[in-house]
N, C-alpha and C positions, 0 to 999 in steps of 0.2 A: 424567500429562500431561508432555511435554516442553517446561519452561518457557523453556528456554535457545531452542530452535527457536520458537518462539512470539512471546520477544522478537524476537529475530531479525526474521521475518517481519512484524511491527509496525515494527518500528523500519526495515525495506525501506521500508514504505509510507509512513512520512513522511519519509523522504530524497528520496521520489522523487515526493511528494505533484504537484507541480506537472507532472510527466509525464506520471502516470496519470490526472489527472484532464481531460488532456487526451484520450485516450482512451477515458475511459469518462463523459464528462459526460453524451452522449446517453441516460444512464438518467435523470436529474433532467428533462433536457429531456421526456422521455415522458410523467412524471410531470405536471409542471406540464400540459401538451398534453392528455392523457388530465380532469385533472382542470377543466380550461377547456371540454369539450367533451364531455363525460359527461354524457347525459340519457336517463334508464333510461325516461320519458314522450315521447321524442321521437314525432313521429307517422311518419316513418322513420326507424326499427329499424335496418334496413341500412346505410343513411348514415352516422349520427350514429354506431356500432359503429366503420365504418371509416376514419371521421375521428380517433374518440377514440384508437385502436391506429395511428396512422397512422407514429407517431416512438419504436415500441416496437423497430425495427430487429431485432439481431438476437436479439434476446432473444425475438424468437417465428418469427424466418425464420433457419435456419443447415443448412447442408448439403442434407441430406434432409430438412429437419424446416420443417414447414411448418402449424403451430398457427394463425397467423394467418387464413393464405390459407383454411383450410378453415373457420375461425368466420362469416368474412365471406359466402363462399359460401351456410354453413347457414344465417343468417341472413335471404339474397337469398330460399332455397328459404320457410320457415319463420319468418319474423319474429317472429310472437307465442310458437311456441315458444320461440326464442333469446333471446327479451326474459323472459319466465318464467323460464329456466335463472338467466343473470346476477340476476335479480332473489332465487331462492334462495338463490344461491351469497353476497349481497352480506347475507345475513339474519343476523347478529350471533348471532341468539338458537338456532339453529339447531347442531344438534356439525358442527364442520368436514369432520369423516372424511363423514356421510350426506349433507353438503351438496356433496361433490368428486364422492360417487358417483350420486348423483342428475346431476349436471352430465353425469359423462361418458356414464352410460346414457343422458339425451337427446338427447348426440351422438351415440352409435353407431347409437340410432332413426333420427335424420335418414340418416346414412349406407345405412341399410339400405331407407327409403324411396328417395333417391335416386343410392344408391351408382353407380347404371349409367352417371351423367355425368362417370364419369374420378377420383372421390376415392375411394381404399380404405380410406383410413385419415382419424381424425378429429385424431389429433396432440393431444389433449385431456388429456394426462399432469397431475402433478402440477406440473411447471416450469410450464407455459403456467396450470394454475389457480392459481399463486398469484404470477401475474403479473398476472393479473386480480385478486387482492384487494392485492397491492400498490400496482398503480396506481388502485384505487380509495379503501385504506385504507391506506397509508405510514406511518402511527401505529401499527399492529397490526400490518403484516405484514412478513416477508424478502425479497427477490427469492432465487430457488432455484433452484438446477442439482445436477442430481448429479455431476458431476465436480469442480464447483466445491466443492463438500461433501465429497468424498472425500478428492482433493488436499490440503484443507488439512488436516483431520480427523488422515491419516495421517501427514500433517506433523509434526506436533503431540502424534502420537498421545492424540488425545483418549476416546475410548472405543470399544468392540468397536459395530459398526456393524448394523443392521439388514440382513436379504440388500435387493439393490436392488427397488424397486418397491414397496416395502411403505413403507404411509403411515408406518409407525411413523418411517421417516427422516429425514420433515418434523417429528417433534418432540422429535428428537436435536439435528437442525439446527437449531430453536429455539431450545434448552440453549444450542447452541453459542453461536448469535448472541447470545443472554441475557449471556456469561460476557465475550463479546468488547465487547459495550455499557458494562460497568461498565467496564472498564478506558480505554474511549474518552471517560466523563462525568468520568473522575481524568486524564484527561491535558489541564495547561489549555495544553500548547501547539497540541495539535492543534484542539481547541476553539479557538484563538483563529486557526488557519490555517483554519478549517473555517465561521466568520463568513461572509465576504463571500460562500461560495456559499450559505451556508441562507438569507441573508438576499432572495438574487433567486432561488432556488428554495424547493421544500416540502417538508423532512424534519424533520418536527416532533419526532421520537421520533430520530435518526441512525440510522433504522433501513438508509437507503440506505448511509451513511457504514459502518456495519458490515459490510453487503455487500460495498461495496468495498474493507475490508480485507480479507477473508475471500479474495475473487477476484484480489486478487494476486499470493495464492501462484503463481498463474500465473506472472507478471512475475518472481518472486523466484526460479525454477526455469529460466526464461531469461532471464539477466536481457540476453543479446544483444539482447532487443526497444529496448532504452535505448542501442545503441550509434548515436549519433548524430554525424555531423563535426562537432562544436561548433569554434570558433574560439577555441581557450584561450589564453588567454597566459600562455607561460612561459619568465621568463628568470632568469639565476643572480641570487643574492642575495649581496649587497655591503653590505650594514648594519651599522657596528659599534654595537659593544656600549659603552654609556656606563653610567659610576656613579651611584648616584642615593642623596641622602640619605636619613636617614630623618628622619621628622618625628614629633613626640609630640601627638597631635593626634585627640582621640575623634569619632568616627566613629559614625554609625547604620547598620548595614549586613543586609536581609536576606541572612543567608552561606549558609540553605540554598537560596532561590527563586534565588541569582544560580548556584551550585553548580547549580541545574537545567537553566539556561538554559546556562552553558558545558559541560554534559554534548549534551544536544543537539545542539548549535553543531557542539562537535569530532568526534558522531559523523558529523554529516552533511558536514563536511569530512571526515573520513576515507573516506566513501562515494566522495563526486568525486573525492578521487585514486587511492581505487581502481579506479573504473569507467576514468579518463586513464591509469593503469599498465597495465591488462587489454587496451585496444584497444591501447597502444604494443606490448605483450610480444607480442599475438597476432602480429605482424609479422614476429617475431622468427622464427617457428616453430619452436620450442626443443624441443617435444615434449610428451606429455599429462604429464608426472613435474615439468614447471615450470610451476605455475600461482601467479599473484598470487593472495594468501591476506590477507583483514583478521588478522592473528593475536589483536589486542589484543580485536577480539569472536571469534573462534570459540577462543583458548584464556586470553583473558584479560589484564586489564592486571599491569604489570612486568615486561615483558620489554625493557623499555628501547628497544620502537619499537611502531608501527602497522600496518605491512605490510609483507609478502614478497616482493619483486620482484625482477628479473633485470635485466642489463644481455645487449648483443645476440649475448656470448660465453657466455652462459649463467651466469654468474656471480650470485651471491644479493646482492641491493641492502638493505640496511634502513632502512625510511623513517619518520620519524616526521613526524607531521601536527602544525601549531598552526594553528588557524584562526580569522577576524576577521571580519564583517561591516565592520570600517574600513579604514585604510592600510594598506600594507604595515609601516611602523615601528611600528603597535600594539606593544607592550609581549607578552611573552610568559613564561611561565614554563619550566625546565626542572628535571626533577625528579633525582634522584642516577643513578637506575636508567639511566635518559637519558645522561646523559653518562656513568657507566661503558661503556655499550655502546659511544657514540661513539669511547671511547678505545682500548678492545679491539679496534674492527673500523674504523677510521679512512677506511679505502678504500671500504667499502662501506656506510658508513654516510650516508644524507643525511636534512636538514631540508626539509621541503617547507613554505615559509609561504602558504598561502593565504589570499585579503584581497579586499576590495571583494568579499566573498560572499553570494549570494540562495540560502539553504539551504531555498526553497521550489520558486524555477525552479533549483537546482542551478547556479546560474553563478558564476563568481570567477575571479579572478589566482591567477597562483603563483609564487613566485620559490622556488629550489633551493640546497641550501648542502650541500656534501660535505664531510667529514671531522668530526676533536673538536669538540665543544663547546665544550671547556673557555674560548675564546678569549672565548663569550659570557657564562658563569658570571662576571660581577663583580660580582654584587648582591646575596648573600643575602638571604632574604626571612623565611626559618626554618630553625632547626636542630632534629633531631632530638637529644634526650641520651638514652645507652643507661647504665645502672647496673650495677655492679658487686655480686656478690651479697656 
């Protein structure tokens, strides 16, 4: 498996946590809706069906596909059949594979009874049935697309895949969501960004929350869906650099949870000035051979910056990000690597300090500093000693 693209792809979805959830809430909302309104005893079947799927959007109506429209219909035709189906399909004790195909052969019965009124198809796949047990059982189950599965899968390259249509790839998909859940129950900052929605909706197990990491590979493959005219502010920066004593003075510090929280921090400021360099450059139209590149993730940190951008003559900018959730005169560090680069390439080198930052809705200030460092370097904070053999 490709862990580096994997991170990646995780680490997309909570930079841009507050975006995509704007987009994709109406899966929680179906959820709660479906499970307010779900009475498999109702005295009409039909009704109470198309109320419960009424806020499943497109997760059962998209293009030509039309799962919903046709359950409801069978239903109208067939009630007590339809009520049996779901009642099988919702039976725990039952193997899942004889419980999908039992479901869909008493679709395609209804169909053949009363196919002549315009439905040829029942649309009854595996996406729409385990959207049915999702929205009935959230604890147990995935929401599931095969594209949405493939996309990421090959991403990732996660394993040789089943041909399409074969159940067995509802329980690769599984695996997958299985692999992607433990990583999401160890990460307590998303957990702790991820509170305020489980606590006004129901994803007891994050089974929805997995999902929607899974399905952003979408987002992370274009990530032009996020190009938004935000209203940034950005102006140069004029701060100098003051001496600061030291003091002898013991200290209780967790140094690895706050190291977690400033790993975070700076990547998701590194994300916003990437995504504010990418729409500036696209302006530029420089040509597909200059694109803004994070470098410090796709080749790694010590390169003495964070990204690779352009000015509107085509020329290679190098930015390195500090980022603050407070003022702009937060306190910052620069490391050796940092300012050697500074010094070497003085013209094209800038500090972008980012501040007053929500690294959930992606918003913040920026003020801009071109040339050496070295002007800021007054404070050592540590030295490296290298030994002589």
């Amino acid at each position: 498996m490709n862990i580096k693209m994997f991170n990646a792809i995780y680490d997309f979805y909570k930079d841009h946590y507050g975006q995509i959830e704007q987009r994709e809430i109406y899966k929680w909302e179906a959820v709660v809706h479906f499970q307010n309104n779900w009475d498999i005893e109702a005295k009409s079947f039909p009704i109470m069906l198309e109320n419960a799927l009424y806020k499943t959007k497109n997760l059962m109506a998209a293009g030509s596909y039309y799962p919903r429209e046709f359950i409801i219909w069978a239903a109208q035709k067939e009630p007590e059949t339809v009520r049996g189906l779901f009642g099988n399909l919702y039976n725990l004790s039952v193997d899942l594979k004889e419980r999908m195909e039992h479901f869909r052969e008493g679709a395609n019965g209804i169909l053949s009874r009363h196919g002549s009124e315009g439905h040829h198809k029942t649309y009854q796949d595996h996406r729409a049935l385990m959207v049915y047990l999702n929205m009935r059982y959230p604890d147990k189950f995935y929401l599931y697309k095969y594209s949405m599965f493939v996309d990421f899968a090959k991403l990732i390259d996660y394993a040789e895949l089943p041909k399409a249509g074969s159940i067995d790839l509802l329980f690769v998909f599984e695996s997958m969501c299985d692999m992607v859940l433990k990583r999401v129950l160890s990460d307590r900052k998303l957990l702790k960004m991820y509170e305020a929605r489980r606590e006004k909706y129901y994803d007891p197990e994050y089974h929805l929350l997995v999902q929607d990491i899974i399905y952003s590979a979408r987002y992370f493959n274009a990530p032009e869906i996020f190009d938004e005219k935000k209203n940034i502010i950005v102006k140069k920066f004029t701060l100098k650099a003051k001496s600061s004593e030291v003091h002898l003075k013991g200290v209780h510090i967790d140094y690895i949870e706050d190291a977690k929280i400033q790993k975070s921090l700076g990547e998701a400021g590194e994300e916003f000035v990437y995504q504010y360099e990418r729409n500036k450059v696209k302006t530029y139209h420089l040509g597909k051979n200059k694109q803004v590149r994070r470098v410090a993730k796709l080749d790694g940190d010590g390169l003495g910056y964070d990204i690779l951008s352009y000015d509107r003559q085509g020329r290679e900018l190098y930015i390195e990000v500090k980022t603050t959730t407070g003022p702009e005169e937060s306190s910052i560090f620069i490391t050796a690597n940092e300012l050697t680069m500074s010094e070497k390439f003085p013209k094209q080198y800038c500090l972008y300090r980012v501040y007053d930052f929500d690294a959930v809705g992606m918003e913040g200030k920026i003020s801009v500093r071109e040339g050496s460092l070295k002007e800021l370097c007054i404070s050592a904070q540590m030295y490296k000693v290298n030994f002589e053999a």
